[in-house]
C-alpha positions in Angstrom: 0.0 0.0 0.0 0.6 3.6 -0.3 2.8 5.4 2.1 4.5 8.3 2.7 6.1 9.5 6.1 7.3 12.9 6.8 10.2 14.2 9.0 12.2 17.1 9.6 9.8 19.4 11.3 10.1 20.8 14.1 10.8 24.5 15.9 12.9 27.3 14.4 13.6 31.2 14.7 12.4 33.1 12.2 14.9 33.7 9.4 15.8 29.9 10.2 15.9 27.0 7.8 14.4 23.3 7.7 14.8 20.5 5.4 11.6 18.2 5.1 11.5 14.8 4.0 9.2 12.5 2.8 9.7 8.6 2.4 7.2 6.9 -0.4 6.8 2.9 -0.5 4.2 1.3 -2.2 4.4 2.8 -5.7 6.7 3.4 -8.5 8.0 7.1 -6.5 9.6 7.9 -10.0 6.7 8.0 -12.3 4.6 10.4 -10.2 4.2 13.9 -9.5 5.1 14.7 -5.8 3.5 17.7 -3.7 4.2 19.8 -0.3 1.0 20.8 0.8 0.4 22.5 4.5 -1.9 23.7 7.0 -3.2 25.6 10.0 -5.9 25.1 12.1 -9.5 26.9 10.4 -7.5 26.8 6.9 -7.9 24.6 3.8 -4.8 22.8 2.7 -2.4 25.1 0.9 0.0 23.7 -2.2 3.0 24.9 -1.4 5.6 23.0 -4.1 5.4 20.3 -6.3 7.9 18.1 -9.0 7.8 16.0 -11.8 8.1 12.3 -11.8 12.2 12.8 -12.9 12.1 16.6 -11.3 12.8 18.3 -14.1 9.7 20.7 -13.4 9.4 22.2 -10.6 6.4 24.5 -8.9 6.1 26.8 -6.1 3.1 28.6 -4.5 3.5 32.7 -4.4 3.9 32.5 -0.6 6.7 30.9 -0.6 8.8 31.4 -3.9 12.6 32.0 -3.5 12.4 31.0 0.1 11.4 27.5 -0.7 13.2 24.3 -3.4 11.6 21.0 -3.5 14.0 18.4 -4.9 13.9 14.6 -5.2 16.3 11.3 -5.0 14.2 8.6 -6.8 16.9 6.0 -5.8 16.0 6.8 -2.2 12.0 7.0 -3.2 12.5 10.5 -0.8 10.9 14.0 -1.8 12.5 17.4 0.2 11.4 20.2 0.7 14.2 22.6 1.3 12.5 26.0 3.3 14.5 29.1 4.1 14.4 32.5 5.6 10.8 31.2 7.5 8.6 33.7 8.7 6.0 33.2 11.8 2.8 32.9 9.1 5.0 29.4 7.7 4.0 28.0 10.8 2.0 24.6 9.6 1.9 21.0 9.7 3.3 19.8 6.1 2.5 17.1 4.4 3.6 15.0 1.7 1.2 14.2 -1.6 0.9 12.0 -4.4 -2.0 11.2 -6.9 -1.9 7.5 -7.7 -4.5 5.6 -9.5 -6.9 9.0 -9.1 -6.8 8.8 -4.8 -5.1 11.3 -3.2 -2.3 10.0 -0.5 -1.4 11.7 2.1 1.7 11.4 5.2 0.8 11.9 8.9 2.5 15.4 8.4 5.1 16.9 10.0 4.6 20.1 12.5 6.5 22.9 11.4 7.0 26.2 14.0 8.2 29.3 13.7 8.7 31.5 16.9 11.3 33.6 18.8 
């Protein structure tokens, strides 16, 4: 089955940086699409990033371009997402996507904080 597990969260000062990873089984990780989505309590889940099955496309929601690079190592099946210069409104649990077979998949997330 489908899984994905997130790590790397945790807290950080503003103007600090985090490195988010996401571990897929379960699926051929180099043929799909992978995503960063987050969110906060009373919001809908935001996009944040996403890349192509070999990562040669990359895209990044206006809240968070040039402070953000997703990459990927499909010979590790791992997705990261690579967030710098974080401001308090980043504060959010992200979570790892993929689309497979039309169902959306989802990780447990991972609790990102930013505070002095």
């Amino acid at each position: 089955q489908v899984q994905l597990v997130e790590s790397g969260g945790g807290l950080v000062q503003p103007g600090g940086s985090l490195r988010l990873s996401c571990a897929a089984s379960g699926f051929t990780f180099s043929s799909f699409t992978m995503r960063w989505y987050r969110q906060t309590p009373g919001k809908e889940r935001e996009l944040v990033a996403q890349i192509s099955s070999g990562g040669g496309s990359t895209g990044y929601a206006d809240s968070m371009k040039g402070r953000v690079t997703i990459a990927r190592d499909n010979a590790k099946n791992t997705v990261y997402l690579q967030m710098n210069s974080l401001k308090p409104e980043d504060t959010a649990v992200y979570f790892c996507h993929v689309r497979y077979v039309r169902m959306d998949y989802w990780g447990q997330g991972t609790q990102v904080t930013v505070s002095s």
